[in-house]
C-alpha positions as CSV (number, residue, x, y, z in Angstrom):
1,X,-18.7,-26.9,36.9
2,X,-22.1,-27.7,35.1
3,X,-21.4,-27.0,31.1
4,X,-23.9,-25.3,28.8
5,X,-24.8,-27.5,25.6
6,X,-26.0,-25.9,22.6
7,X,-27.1,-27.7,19.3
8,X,-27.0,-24.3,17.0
9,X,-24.4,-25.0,14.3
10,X,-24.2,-21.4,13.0
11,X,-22.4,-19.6,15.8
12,X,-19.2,-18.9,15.5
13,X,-18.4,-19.6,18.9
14,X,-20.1,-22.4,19.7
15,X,-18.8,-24.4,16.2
16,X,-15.2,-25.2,16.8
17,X,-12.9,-28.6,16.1
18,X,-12.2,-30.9,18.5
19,X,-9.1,-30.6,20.0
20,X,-8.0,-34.5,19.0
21,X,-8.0,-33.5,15.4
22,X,-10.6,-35.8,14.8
23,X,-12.5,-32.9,12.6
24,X,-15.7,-33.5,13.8
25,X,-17.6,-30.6,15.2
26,X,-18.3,-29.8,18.6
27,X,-20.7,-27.3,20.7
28,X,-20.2,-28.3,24.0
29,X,-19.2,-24.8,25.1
30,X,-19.3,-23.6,29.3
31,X,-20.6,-20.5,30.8
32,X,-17.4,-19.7,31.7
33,X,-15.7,-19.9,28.1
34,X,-18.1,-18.1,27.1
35,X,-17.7,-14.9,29.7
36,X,-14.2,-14.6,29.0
37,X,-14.9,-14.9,25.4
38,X,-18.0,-11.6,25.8
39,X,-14.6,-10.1,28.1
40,X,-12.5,-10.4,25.2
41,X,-15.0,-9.3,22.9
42,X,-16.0,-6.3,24.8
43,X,-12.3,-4.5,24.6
44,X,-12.6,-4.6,20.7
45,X,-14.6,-1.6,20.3
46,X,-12.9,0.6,22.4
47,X,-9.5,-0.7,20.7
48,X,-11.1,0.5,17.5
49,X,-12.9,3.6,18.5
50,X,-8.9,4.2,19.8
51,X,-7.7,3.6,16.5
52,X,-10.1,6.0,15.0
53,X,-10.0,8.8,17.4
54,X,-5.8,8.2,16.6
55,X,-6.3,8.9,12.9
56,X,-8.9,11.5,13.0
57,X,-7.0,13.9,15.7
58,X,-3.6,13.1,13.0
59,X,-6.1,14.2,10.1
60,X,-7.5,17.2,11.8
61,X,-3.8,18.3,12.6
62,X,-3.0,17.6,8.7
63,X,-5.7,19.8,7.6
64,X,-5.7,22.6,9.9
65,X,-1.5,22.6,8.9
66,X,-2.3,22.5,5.4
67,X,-5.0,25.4,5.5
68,X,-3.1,27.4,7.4
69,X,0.3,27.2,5.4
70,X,-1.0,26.0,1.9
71,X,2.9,26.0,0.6
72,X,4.7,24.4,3.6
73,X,6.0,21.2,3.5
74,X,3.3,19.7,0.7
75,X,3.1,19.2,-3.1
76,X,-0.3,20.3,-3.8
77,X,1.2,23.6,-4.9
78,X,3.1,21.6,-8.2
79,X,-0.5,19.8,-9.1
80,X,-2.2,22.8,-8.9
81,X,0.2,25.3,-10.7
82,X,0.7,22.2,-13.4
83,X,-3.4,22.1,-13.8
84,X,-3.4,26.3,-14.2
85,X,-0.4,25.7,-17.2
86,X,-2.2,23.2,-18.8
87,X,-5.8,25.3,-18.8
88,X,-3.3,28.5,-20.1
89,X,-1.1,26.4,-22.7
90,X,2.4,26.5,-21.1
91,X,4.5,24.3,-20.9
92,X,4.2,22.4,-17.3
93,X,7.5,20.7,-17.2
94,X,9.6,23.9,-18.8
95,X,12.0,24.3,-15.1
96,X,12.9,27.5,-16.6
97,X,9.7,28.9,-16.2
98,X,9.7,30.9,-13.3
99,X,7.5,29.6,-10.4
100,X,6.5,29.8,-6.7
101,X,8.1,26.2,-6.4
102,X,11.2,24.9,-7.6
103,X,10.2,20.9,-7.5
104,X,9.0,19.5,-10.9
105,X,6.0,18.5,-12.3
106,X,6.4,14.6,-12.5
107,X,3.4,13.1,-13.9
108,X,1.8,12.5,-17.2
109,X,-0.4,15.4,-18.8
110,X,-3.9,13.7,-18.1
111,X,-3.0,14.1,-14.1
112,X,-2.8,18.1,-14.9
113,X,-6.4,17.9,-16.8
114,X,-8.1,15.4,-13.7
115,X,-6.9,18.0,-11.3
116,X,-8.2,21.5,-13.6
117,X,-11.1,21.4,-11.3
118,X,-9.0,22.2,-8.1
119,X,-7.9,25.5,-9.7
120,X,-11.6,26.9,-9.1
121,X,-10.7,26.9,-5.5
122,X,-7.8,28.8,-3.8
123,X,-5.0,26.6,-2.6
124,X,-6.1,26.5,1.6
125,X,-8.9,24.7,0.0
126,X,-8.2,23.0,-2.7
127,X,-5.3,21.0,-0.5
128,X,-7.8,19.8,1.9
129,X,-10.2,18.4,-0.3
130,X,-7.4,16.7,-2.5
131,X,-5.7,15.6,1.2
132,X,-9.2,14.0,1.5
133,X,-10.1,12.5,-1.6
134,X,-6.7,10.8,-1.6
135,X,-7.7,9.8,2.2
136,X,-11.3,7.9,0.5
137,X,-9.9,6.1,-1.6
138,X,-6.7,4.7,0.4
139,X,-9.6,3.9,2.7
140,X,-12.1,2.4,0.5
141,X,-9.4,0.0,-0.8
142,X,-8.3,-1.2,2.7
143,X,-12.2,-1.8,3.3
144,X,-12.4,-3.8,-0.1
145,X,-9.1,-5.4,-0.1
146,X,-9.4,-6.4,3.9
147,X,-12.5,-8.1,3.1
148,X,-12.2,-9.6,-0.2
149,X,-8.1,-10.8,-0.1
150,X,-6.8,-11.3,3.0
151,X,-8.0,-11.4,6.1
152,X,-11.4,-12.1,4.9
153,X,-14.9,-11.5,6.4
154,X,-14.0,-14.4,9.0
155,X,-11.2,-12.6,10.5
156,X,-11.6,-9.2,10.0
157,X,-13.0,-8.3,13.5
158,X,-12.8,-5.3,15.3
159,X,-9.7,-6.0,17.0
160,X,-7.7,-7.1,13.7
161,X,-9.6,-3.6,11.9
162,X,-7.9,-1.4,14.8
163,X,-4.6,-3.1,14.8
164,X,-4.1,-2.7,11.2
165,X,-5.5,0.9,11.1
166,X,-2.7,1.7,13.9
167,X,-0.3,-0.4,12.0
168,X,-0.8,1.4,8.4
169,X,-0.5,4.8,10.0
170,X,3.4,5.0,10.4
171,X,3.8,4.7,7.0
172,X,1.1,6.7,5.5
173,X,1.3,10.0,7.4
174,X,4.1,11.5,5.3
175,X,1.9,11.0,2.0
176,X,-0.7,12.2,3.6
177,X,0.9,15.0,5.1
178,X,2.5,16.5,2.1
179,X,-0.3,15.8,-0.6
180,X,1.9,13.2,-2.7
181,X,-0.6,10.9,-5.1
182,X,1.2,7.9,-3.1
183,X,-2.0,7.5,-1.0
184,X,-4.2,7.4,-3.2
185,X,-2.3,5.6,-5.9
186,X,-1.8,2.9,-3.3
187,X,-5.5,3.2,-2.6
188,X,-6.5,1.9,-6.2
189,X,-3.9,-0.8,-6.6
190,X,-5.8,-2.4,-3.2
191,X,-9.2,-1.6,-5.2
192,X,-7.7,-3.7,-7.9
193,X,-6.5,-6.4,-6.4
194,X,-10.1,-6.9,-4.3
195,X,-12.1,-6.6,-7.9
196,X,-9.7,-9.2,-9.7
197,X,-10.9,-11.2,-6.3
198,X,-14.4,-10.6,-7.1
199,X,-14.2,-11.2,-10.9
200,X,-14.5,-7.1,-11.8
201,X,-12.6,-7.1,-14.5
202,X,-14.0,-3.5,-15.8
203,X,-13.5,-1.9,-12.3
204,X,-9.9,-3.5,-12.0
205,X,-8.9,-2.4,-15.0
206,X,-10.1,1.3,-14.5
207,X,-8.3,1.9,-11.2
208,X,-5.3,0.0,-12.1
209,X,-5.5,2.6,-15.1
210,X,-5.5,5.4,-12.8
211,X,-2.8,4.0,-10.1
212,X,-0.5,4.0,-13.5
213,X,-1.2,6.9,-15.1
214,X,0.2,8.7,-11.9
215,X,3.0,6.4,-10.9
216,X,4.4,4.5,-14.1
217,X,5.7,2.3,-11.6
218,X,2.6,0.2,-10.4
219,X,3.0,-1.3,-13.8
220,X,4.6,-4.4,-11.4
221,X,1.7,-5.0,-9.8
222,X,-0.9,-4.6,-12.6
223,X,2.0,-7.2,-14.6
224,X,1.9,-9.7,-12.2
225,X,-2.4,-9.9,-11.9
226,X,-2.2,-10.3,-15.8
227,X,0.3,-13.6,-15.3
228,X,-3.0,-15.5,-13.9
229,X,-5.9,-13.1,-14.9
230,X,-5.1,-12.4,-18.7
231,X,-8.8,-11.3,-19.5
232,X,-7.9,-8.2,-17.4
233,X,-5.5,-7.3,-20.3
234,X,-7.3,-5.8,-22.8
235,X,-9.6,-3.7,-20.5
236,X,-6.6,-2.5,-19.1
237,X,-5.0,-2.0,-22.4
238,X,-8.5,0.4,-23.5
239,X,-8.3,2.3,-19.8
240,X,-4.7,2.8,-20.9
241,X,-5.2,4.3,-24.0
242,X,-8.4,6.6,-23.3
243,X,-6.6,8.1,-20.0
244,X,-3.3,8.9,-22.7
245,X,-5.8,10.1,-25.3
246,X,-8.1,12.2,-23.4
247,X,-5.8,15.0,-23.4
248,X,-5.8,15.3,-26.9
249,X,-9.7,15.8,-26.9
250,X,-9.7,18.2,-24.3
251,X,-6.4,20.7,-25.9
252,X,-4.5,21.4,-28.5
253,X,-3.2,18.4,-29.9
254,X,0.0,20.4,-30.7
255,X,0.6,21.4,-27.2
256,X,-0.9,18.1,-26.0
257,X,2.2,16.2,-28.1
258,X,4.5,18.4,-26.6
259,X,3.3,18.0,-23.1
260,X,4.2,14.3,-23.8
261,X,7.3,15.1,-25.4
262,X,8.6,17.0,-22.6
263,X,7.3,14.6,-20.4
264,X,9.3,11.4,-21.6
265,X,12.0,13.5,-21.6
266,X,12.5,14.7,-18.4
267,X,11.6,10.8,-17.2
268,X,14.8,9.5,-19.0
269,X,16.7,12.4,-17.2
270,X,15.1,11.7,-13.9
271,X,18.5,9.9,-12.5
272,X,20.0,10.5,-8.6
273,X,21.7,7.1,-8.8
274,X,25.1,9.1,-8.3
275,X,23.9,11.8,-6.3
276,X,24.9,12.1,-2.3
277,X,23.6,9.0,-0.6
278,X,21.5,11.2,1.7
279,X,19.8,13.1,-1.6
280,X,19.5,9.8,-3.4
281,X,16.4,7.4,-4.1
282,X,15.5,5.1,-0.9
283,X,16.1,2.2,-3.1
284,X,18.1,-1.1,-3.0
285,X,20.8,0.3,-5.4
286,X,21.9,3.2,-2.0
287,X,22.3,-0.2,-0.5
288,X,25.1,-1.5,-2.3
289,X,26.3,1.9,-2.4
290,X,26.5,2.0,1.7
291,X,28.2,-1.8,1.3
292,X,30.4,-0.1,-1.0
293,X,29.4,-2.0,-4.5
294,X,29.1,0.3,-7.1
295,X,27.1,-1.2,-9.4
296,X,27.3,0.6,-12.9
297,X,23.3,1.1,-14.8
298,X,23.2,-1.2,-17.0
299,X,24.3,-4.2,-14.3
300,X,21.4,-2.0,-11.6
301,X,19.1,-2.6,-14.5
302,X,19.7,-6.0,-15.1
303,X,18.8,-6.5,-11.1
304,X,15.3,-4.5,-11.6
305,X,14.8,-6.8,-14.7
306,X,15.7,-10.5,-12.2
307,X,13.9,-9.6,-9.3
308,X,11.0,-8.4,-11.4
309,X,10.8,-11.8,-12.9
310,X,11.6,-13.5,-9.4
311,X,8.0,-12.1,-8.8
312,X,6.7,-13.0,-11.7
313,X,8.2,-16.7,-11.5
314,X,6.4,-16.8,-7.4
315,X,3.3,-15.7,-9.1
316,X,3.3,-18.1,-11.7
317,X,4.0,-21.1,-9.8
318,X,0.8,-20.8,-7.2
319,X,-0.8,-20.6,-10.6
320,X,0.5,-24.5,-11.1
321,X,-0.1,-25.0,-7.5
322,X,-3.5,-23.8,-7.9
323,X,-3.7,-20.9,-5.4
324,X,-7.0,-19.4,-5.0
325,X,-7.4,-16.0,-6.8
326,X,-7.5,-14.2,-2.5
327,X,-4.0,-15.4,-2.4
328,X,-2.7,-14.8,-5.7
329,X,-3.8,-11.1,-5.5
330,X,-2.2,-10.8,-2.6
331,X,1.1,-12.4,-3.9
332,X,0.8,-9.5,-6.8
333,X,-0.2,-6.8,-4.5
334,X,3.0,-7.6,-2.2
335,X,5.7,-8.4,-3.9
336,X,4.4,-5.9,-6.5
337,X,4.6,-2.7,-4.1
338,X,8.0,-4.3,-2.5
339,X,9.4,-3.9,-5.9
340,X,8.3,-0.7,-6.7
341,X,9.7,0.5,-3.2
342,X,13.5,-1.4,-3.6
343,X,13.4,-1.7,-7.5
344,X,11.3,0.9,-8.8
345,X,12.7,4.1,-10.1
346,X,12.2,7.0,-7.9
347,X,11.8,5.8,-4.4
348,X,11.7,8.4,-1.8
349,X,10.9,8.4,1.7
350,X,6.9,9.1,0.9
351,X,6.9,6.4,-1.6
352,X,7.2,4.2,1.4
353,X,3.3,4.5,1.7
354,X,2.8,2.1,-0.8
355,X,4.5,-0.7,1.4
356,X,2.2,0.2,4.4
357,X,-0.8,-2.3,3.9
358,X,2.0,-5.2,2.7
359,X,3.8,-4.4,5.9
360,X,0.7,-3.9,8.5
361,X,-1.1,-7.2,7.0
362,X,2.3,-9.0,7.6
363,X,3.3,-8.1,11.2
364,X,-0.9,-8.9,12.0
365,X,-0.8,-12.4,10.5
366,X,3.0,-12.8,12.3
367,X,1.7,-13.1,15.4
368,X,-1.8,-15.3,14.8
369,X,-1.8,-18.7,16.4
370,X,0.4,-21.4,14.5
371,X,3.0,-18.8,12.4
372,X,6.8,-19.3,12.7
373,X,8.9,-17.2,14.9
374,X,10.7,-16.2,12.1
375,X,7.7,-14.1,10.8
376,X,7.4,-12.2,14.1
377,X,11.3,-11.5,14.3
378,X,11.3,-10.2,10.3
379,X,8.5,-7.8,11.0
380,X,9.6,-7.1,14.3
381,X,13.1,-5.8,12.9
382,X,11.5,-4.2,9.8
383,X,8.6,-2.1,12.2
384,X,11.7,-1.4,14.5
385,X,13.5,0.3,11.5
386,X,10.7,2.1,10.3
387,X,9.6,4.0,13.7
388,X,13.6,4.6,14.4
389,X,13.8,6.4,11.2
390,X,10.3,8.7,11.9
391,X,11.5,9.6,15.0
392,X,15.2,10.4,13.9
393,X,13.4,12.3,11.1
394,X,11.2,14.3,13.4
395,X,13.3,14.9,16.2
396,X,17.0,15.4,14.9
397,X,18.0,17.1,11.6
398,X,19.8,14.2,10.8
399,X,17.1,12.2,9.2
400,X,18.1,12.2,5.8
401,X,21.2,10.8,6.6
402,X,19.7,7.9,8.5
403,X,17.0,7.4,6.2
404,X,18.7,6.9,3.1
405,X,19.4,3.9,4.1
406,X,16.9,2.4,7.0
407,X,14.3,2.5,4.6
408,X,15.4,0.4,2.4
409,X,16.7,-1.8,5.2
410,X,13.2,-2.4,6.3
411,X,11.6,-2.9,3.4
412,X,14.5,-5.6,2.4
413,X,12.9,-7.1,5.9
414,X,9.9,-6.6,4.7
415,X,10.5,-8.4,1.1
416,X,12.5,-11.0,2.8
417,X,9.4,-11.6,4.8
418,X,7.2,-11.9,2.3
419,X,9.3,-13.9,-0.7
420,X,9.5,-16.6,1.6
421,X,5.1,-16.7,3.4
422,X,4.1,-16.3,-0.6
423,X,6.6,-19.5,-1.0
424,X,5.8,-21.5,2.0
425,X,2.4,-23.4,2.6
426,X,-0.5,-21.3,3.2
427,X,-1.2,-21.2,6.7
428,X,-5.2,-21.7,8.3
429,X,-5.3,-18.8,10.1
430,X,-9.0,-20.1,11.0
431,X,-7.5,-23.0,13.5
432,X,-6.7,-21.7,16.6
433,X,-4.4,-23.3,19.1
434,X,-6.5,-22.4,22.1
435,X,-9.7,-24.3,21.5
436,X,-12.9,-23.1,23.0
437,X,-13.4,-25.6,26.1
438,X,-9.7,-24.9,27.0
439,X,-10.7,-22.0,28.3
440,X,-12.6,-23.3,30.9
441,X,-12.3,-26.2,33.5
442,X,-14.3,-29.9,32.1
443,X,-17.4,-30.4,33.5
């Protein structure tokens, strides 16, 4: 069959290696690779008009639920009653103040004044909106992060954008669905980890500021970007310590130091390590409890402490190996978010959000050309878990006795899985193993 030449080094699918290795470029590409390649090509945006039409009918549902029945199944009701407290002086983590919720107010004082704004609307509202803006910027970080860490421009096609849209879903829907911060705190720590990539020091710091100030916990990841990035420290340090002292600008600093006061306090209480499994954290520690280890505090402490510095010590060493700054965010975005998830203190079935991008970036790049079988098979496992436990959750009234421990199951899949790609070689995902003129017969 006659074969089309073409001397135009710049397209992508004319430029490709020879298949003898011998590196030097070659455009000889046939008419016939290069219909099946415009075949391919065609299914990608209906694949990814799919995956949007997937997530915006799950949305609508979300939002027409959370209008309709503003206190079922969501949080937004404890961020909004906290904000009214804080505007009226009271005490928002007093549990013996009567209120239309019994769950606490978690989170540190400057949360409560960011949110005052949400009490000028009436809670049908004000939980869409804050459903939404949590929504943008989980979404504006998977834009930056896709593009600036890992894939990368080259990859990120429309096929890979609608399989990792579908992909991140499972995960995210609970967040999304009850209003937790989880979305959008996971949302800045990806905006972080794409500015450290393009030398934003200023921006990192700022959302890394805000992912914190919510969560405590994303402290891991913020640590282990400081290993190899130290000049992010002190901008961090300064976002710190205006979002702690803001409050004290904008109240009384006598109820502001209270506010704090009560807060540290009920975070030194916070402790369901000997509650029933089924009520307890989704965290490695209900693990050895269901082996039947019973690990007393301080030796469960001294675990969070090793396999925080197990991270750190991965980390480091790409630094000696020279990693490129796309990897090494990822390696602290990862193994960051697994440890909050296994090792972190209050891990709950929502907090599983934050492992969705880890976990939908690692099953995508386990089954590119050239990756072991061992990848596939971890993620495999891990994305089995994870569905079996939403559908046990949403079907049977069982799930909290499943899910206490599958959770954690698959994100130890999912950390196995990732210790040992952020150890091994990196991998060229840009070499394919079907080269261009394979696809069609020699001239």
């Amino acid at each position: 069959m006659p074969s089309l030449s073409t001397r135009e080094p710049q397209s992508r699918t004319a430029l490709q290696s020879r298949p003898d290795g011998s590196g030097e470029p070659s455009y000889r590409v046939s008419a016939a690779c290069l219909a099946v390649r415009n075949q391919e090509n065609a299914g990608w945006p209906r694949l990814l008009w799919l995956a949007v039409g997937i997530w915006a009918t799950v949305l609508v549902v979300i939002l027409i639920r959370s209008y309709l029945y503003p206190t079922r199944n969501t949080v937004y009701p404890i961020f909004a009653t906290a904000a009214r407290e804080w505007g009226q002086g009271v005490d928002m983590y007093d549990l013996t103040i009567p209120r239309d919720h019994n769950e606490r107010f978690r989170y540190a004082p400057i949360v409560a004044v960011a949110l005052t704004p949400y009490t000028l609307l009436p809670d049908e509202v004000g939980g869409v909106i804050w459903r939404l803006f949590n929504l943008g910027i989980c979404c504006a970080g998977a834009v930056a992060f896709t593009y600036c860490v890992f894939p990368g421009p080259a990859r990120l096609n429309g096929k890979a954008a609608a399989v990792l849209a579908l992909l991140v879903l499972p995960l995210s829907i609970g967040s999304i669905n009850n209003a937790q911060a989880n979305v959008l705190v996971v949302g800045c720590l990806l905006l972080a980890a794409a500015a450290v990539v393009q030398r934003r020091w200023t921006w990192s710091a700022a959302v890394l500021a805000v992912a914190i100030l919510f969560k405590i916990y994303p402290l891991s990841v913020a640590g282990l970007l400081l290993l190899v990035r130290p000049r992010l420290g002190w901008r961090l340090g300064l976002a710190m310590a205006a979002g702690l002292l803001a409050p004290f600008c904008l109240g009384d600093p006598a109820y502001v130091t209270q506010s704090y006061a009560s807060w540290i306090g009920q975070l030194a209480a916070d402790h369901r390590h000997d509650w029933p499994m089924e009520n307890s954290y989704r965290d490695f520690h209900v693990l050895t409890r269901a082996v039947g280890l019973s690990l007393p505090d301080a030796g469960y402490q001294a675990l969070q402490l090793l396999m925080a510095a197990l991270a750190a010590t991965a980390v480091v060493r790409g630094h000696v190996q020279r990693w490129s700054t796309a990897r090494h965010a990822r390696a602290a975005f990862d193994l960051g978010c697994c440890w909050i998830v296994l090792f972190g203190p209050a891990t709950e079935n929502c907090t599983y959000a934050l492992l969705a991008p880890t976990a939908a970036l690692a099953t995508w790049e386990a089954f590119q050309d050239g990756q072991p079988v061992w990848k596939r098979l971890l993620m495999i496992a891990a994305a089995a878990v994870f569905l079996g436990t939403m559908l046990i959750m949403m079907l049977t009234p069982y799930g909290k006795y499943v899910s206490c421990v599958s959770m954690p199951l698959a994100g130890l899949l999912v950390l196995i899985e990732r210790v040992l790609s952020t150890l091994a070689p990196a991998a060229d995902l840009t070499k394919s193993s079907r080269p261009v003129e394979a696809l069609a017969p020699a001239a």
